[in-house]
C-alpha positions in Angstrom: 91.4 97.0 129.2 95.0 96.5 130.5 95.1 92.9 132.5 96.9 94.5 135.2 93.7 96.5 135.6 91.8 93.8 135.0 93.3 91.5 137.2 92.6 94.2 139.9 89.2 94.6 139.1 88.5 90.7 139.7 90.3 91.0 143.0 88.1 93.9 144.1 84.9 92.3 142.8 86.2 88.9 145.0 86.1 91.2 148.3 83.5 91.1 150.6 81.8 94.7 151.6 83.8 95.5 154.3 86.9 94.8 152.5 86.0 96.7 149.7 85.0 99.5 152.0 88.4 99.7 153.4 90.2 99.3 149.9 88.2 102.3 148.8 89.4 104.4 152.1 92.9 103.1 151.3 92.9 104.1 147.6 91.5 107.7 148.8 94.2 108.5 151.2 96.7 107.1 148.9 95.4 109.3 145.7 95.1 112.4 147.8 98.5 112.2 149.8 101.3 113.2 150.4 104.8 111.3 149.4 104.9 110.4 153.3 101.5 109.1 153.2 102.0 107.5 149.9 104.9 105.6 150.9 103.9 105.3 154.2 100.7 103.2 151.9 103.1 101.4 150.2 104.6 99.7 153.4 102.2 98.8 154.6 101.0 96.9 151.9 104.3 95.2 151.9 104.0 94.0 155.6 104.4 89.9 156.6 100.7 88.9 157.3 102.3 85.8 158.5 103.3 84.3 155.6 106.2 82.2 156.2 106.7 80.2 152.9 105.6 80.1 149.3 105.7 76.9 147.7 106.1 77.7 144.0 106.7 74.5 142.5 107.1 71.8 140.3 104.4 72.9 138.3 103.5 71.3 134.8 104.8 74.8 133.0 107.7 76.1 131.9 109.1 79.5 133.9 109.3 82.5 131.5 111.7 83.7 133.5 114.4 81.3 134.0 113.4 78.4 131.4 113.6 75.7 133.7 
């Protein structure tokens, strides 16, 4: 199994019924639409849910991206 898939799977599985209800719905619309509705999906999913800032660090590893 991919880990990306996996990874998804563990979220879903961490969701309560309701939320797993409305993922489903949401995966539906999104399989079956169109490009508006598909990006419109997207969006959406993209949207502040009031997250102001993301504390990322120090951490005791190394970043694969940048080395530091």
């Amino acid at each position: 199994m991919d880990s990306k898939v996996a990874e998804l799977l563990l979220g879903f599985n961490a969701l309560n019924p309701a939320q797993r209800n409305e993922f489903t719905l949401v995966i539906n619309r999104y399989i079956e639409g169109d490009l508006i509705t598909k990006d419109r999906i997207v969006r959406e999913s993209r949207r502040d849910f009031g997250i102001t800032k993301v504390d990322l660090g120090p951490t005791a590893q190394v970043c694969r991206y940048c080395g530091k």
